[in-house]
N, C-alpha and C positions, 0 to 999 in steps of 0.2 A: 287200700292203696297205700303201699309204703312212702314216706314224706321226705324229702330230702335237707340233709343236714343245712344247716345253716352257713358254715365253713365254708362249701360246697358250693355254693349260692351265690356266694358273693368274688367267689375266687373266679367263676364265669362271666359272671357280670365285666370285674376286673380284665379277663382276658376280651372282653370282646369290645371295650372300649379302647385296648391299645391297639386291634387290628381296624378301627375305623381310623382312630387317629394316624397309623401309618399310610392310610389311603390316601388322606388328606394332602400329607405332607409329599408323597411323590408324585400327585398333580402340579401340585404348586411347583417343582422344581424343574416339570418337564416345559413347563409353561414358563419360567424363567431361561432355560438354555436357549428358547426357540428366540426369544426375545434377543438376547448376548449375539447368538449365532448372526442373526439379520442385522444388528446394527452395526457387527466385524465386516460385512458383506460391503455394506453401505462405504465402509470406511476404507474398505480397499481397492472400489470402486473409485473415488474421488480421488484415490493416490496413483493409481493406474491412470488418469485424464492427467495431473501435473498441476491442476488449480482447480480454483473454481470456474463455476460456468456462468456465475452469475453476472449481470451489467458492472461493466467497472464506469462507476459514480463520477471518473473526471470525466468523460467521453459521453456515456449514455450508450453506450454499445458494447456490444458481447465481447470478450475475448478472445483471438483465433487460439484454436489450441495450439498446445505446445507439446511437444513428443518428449523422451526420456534426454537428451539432450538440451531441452530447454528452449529450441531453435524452432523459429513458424512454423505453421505445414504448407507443401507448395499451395494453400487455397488463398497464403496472405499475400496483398500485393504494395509492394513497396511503394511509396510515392517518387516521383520524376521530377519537383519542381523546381529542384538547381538547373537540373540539364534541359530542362526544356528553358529556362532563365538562358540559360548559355545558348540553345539552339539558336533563340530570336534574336541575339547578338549578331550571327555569323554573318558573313558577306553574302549576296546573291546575287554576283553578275554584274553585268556592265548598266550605267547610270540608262534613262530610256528620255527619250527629248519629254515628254509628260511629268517628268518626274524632277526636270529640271527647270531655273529660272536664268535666263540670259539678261547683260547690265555689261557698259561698256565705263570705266572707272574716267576719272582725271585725266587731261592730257599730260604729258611730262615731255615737253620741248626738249630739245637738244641738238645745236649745231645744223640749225636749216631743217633737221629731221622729226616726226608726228609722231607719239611713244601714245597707242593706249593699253590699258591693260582691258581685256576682254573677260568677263569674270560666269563660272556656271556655279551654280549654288545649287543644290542638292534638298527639291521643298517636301521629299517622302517622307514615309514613316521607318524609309528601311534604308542600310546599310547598302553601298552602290561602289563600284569602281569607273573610272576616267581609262583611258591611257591613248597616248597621241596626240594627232594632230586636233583642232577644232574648224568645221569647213567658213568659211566668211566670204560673203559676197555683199557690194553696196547695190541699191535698187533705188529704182526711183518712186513715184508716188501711182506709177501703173503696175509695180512687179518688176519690170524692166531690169537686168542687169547694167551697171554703169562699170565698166573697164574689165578687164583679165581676172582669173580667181589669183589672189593673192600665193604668192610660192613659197613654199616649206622653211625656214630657217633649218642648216643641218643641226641634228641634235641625237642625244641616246634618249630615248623616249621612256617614263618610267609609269607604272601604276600609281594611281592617286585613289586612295579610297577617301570617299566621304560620309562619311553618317551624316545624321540627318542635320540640317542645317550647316554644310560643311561649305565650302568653296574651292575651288579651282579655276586659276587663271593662265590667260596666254596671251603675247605681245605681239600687238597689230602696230605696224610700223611703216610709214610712208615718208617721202622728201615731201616738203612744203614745195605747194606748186608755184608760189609767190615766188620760188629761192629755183627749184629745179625748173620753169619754164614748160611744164608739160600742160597739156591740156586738161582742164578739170571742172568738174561736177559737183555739185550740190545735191548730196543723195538725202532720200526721205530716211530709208532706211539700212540697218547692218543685218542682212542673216548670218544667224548664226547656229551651226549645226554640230553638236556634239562626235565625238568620235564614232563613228560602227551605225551613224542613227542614218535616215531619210532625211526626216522630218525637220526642216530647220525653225529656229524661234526667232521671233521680229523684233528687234529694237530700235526704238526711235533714235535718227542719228542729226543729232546738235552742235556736232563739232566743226562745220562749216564746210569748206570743198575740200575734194580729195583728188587725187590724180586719175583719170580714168584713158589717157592714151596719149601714145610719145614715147620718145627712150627713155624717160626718166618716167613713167608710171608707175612703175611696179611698186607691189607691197606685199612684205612679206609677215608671215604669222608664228608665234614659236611652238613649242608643245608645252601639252599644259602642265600646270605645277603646283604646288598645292599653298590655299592661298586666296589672296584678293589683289596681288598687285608686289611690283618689287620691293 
């Protein structure tokens, strides 16, 4: 059997470790691109969204996404709490007899003649309008009406709004029946009924007699204005 050189032997050897070593080294590179490739994905991924997705740490809640303009997406919904602050301001209509407190002020004498001021105070939670006449009749301690309803003083009649705790007053006016000679009454009570309402509110009347019939009875009422009295 012929033997092979030495030279020959080792030059083989030589070549056959530099083709394992080349094996080696184009796994390891395929297996590095794959790596590079996925983590470029990842990164174009999260630039395509506009941020991140995770909890933002002042809030404790997620982010609505943002589009390439930077602006919500219709999913966000803005808060309302100035306008609905401002809704519960507005006005809602005419004041309702429940919602108001009837009070008849100080008398204010002058010249034989009986000045009271008639006062509606506004006891809601909500913003109310006045406008007009206020109805008034005296009664006695059955219900009873005592003399004529009271006539209109002419006037241009204006809106009175009240918020809450607000007032509006109007002027009940009669001649002293001491000084005019008409006939008169000692009423228990003053109703009194808001503009537009039914319903009138009772107050107790302490002001002593009032004219209830004769040429000189009448009493007249103004329109209301905003206020507790002149």
């Amino acid at each position: 059997m012929a033997k092979t050189s030495q030279p020959v032997g080792r030059t083989a050897l030589l070549a056959s470790a530099v083709a394992v070593l080349g094996m080696l080294t184009a796994c390891g590179t395929d297996s590095g691109t794959a790596s590079t490739t996925q983590s470029g994905r990842a990164e174009q991924s999260a630039g395509a969204t506009g941020g991140s997705a995770l909890p933002d740490r002042s809030t404790g809640s997620t982010p609505a996404a943002r589009g390439a303009d930077d602006a919500p997406t219709a999913g966000a919904v803005p808060s309302d709490t100035a306008g609905s602050a401002s809704a519960s301001a507005r006005t809602d209509g005419r004041c309702h007899t429940s919602e108001l407190r009837a009070s008849v002020g100080r008398v204010d004498p002058g010249a034989g003649q009986r000045n009271f001021p008639v006062v509606l105070t506004n006891t809601s939670a909500r913003t109310c309008t006045l406008y007009g006449y206020p109805g008034a009749a005296f009664v006695d301690a059955s219900g009873k009406q005592l003399g004529p309803d009271p006539r209109r003083t002419p006037a241009s009649p204006r809106t009175v709004t009240l918020t809450p705790g607000r007032s509006a007053w109007a002027g009940l006016s009669f001649s002293s029946p001491q000084v005019s000679g008409a006939r008169a009454a000692t009423p228990a009570a003053l109703l009194v009924t808001p503009p537009d309402e039914r319903d009138p509110i009772e107050v107790t009347w302490t002001a002593g007699e009032v004219p209830v019939g004769g040429n000189a009875s009448s009493v007249s009422v103004t329109a209301l204005a905003p206020g507790t009295g002149p």
